[in-house]
N, C-alpha and C positions, 0 to 999 in steps of 0.2 A: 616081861616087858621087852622087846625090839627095838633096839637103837637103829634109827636110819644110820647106814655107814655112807649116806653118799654125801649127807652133811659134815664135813669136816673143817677144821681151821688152820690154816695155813699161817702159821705165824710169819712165814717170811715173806710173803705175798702181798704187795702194797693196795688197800683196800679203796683208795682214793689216789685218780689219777687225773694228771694236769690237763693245760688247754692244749689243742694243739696250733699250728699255726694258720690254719684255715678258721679255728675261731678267732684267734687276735686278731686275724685280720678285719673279720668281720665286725668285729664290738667295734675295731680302730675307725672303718668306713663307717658304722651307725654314729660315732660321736662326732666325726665329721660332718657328716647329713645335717646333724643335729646343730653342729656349732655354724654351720654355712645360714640356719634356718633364724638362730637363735642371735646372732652378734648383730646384725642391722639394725635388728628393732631395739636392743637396749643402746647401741650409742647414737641412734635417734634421739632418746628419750633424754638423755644424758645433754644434748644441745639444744631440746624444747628446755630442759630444765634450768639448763644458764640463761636464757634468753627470757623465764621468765622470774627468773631472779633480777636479771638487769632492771627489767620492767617494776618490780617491787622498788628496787631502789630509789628507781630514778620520781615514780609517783610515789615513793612511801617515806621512807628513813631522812633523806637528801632533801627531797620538798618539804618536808614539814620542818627539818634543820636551815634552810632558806627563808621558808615561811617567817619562821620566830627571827629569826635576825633582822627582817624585815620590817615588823613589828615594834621591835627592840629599838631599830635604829631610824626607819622612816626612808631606808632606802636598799635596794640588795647590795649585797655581797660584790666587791670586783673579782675576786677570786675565791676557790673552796677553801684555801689557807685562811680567809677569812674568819671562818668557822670552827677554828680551830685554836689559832693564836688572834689576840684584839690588834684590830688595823689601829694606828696611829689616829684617824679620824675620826675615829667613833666613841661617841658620847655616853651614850645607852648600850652599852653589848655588856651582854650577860650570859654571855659561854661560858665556856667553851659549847659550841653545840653540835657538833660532833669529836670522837676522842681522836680521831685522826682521820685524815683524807682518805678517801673509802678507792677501791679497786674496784674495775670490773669483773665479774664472774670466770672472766681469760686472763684475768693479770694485769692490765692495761688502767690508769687512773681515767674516771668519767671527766668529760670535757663539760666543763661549763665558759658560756658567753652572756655578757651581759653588755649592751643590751644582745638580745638573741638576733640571728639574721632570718630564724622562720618563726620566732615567736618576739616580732619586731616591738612588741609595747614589753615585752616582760625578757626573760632570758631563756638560751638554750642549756639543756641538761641532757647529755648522750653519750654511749660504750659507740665504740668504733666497732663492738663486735670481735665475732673468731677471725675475719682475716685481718685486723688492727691496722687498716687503711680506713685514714676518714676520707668520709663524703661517698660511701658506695653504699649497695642495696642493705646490705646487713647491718649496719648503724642501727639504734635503739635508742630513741629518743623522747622526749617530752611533748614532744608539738606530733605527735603520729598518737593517733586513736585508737590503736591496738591496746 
């Protein structure tokens, strides 16, 4: 039997070798490509997603805790503290009907008016939104059909 001699093993000879820097660079510019393509569309997503959380609130959790106090009392709420600790006026409240004044999805406490100045027979209930200026386009409210 013939051993091939040209097969040999080099024990001091590193059998795996690294990147060089013409590859780093390039994996570095593909994950840039990637991150340039890829960060828009999730912090898009990220501000539909406050915006429709505010939206749950304000028709969901918040209206139905107005709702019942309403109910309860035979008249809304002057304030959200209402809803939370019993007004001195109230006959019938059977709260607490929310365990604390609620925030908006940016941090900012929801405004309520009563009576409302767009929803003039009943009250208003609205986030001022990401720039936390009331009365601009980005407000989120109860009297808007979105």
């Amino acid at each position: 039997m013939k051993i091939n001699s040209n097969l040999t093993l080099h024990p001091n000879k590193k059998s795996n070798r690294g990147f060089t820097l013409v590859e780093m660079l390039l994996v570095v510019t593909i994950i840039g490509i990637l991150a340039a393509l890829v960060i828009p569309k999730i912090a898009g997503t990220s501000d539909k997603a406050r915006i429709t959380a505010a939206q749950a609130d304000i028709k969901g959790g918040i209206k139905t805790a107005l709702d019942r106090f309403e109910v309860d009392n035979g008249y809304y709420p002057k304030s959200l503290q209402d809803l939370v600790t019993r007004p001195n006026d109230s006959k019938n409240w059977n709260g607490p009907y929310l365990d604390a004044i609620p925030v908006d999805p940016w941090g900012q406490p929801y405004v309520y008016v009563n009576p409302g100045r767009n929803n003039t027979t009943s009250y208003d209930l609205y986030s001022i939104g990401r720039d936390g200026q009331d009365g601009t386009a980005d407000d989120i409210g109860n009297w808007q059909s979105k």
